[in-house]
N, C-alpha and C positions, 0 to 999 in steps of 0.2 A: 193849416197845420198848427197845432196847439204849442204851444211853449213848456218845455220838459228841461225841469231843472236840470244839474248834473247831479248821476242817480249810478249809483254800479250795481247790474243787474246780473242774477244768476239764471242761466238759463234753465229750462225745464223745456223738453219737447211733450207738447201736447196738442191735442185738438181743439176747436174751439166748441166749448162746451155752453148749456145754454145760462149757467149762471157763475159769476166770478164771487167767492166770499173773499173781501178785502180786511184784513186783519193789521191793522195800525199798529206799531210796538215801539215803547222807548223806555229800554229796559225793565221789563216787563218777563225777562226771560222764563221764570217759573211759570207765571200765570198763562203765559201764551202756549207753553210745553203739557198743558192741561187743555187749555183749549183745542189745539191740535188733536190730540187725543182723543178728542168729544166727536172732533169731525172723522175722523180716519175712514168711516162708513162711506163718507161723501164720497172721498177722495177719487171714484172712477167715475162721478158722475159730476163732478162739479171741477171746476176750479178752483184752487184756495191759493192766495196770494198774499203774500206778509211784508210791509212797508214796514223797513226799519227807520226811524226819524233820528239818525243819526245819535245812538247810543252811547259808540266811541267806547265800547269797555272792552270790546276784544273778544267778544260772544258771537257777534254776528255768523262768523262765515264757518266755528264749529258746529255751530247751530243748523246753519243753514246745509251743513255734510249729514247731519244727524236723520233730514229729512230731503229726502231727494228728490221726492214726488209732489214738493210742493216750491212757487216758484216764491224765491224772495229776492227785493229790491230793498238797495240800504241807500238813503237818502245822504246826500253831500253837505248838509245842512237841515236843523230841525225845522219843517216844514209846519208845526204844530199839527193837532188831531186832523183837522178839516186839509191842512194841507197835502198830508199823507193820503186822506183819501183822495182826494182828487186826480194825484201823483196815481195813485190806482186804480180811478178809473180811466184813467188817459192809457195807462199799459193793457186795459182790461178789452176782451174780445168778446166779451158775452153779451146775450141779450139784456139780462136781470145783473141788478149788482146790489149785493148784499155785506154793509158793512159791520164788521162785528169790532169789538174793543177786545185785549187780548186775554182781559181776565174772562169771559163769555164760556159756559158750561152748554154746548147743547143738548135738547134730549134727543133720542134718539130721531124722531119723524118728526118733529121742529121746525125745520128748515122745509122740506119737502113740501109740508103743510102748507105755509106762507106762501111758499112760492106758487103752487094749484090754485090758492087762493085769487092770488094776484093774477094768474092769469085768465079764471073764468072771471073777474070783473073787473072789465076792462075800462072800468068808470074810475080805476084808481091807481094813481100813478105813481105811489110807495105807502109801504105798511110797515107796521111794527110790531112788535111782539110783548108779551105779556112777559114782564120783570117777576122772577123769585126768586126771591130774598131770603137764604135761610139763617137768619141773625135773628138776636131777640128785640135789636130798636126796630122801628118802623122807619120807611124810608118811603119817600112820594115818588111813585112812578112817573109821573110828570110835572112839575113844578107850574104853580100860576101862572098865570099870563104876565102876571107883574112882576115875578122872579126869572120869567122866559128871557122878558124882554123890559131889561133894566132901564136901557132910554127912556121909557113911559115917564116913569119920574120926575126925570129932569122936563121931560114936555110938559106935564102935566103941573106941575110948577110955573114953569112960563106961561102955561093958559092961564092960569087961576089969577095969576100978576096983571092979566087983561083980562077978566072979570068974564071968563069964558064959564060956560056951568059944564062940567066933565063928569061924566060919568062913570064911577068907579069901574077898574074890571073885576069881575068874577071869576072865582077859579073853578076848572071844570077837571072831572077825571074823563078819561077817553076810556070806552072799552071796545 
């Protein structure tokens, strides 16, 4: 049995549906009231579940009357991004789990897409979707290998110090 912080959860009766989208929020209340909205199509065919990472502004639980169809759990303590999710996939009943951020706008057949994706190839154990950005800076869909994974540096320093020959990484776009 996994280890589940102290979490007060609002219940929703539902079925277990075949995908859970996990929506992370910590005070985020606008951006996530949009996001919702984007999904509302899903809402009989999916799960959508909102991990509050302990907010504490006193939104949570009019929020969570606002929408009744969707379940939300408000964390005892900030869990951070990755904590939160966890925290929801551990509550989560579904086969697929889809974690979105709660500023996330989706299009309409988005979601559905990815997921058929995912499941006629079954050579792939999680996917991702195409970022757009409608701002006028440019922003990198994926960051280096060398800004993914900042440790490198400091390795890459120690080797050099033992006369290691290292090989720069390259940075790649994924499509």
């Amino acid at each position: 049995m996994a280890c589940v912080p102290n979490y007060h959860f609002c219940p929703v009766t539902v079925m277990r549906k075949e995908l859970c989208i996990i929506i992370v929020n910590y005070r985020s209340w606008k951006y996530l009231e949009a996001c919702l909205k984007s999904l509302e199509h899903l809402q009989d065919k999916y799960d959508v579940l909102v991990v509050d990472n302990f907010s504490d502004d006193g939104q949570f639980e009019s929020f969570a009357a606002n929408y009744p169809h969707i379940k939300f759990v408000k964390s005892q303590t900030n869990l951070g991004f990755g904590g939160g999710c966890r925290l929801g996939a551990i509550l989560s009943s579904a086969d697929y789990i889809l974690f979105l951020n709660p500023d996330t706008l989706a299009k309409y057949d988005a979601i559905n897409s990815m997921l058929q994706f995912l499941k006629s190839q079954n050579k792939y154990g999680i996917v991702s979707c195409k970022q757009h950005v409608n701002l006028a800076r440019h922003y990198l869909l994926f960051p280096s290998f060398r800004r993914l994974f900042a440790f490198l540096r400091g390795a890459e320093a120690r080797m050099r110090a033992r006369k290691f020959a290292i090989q720069r990484w390259r940075s790649f776009e994924f499509i």
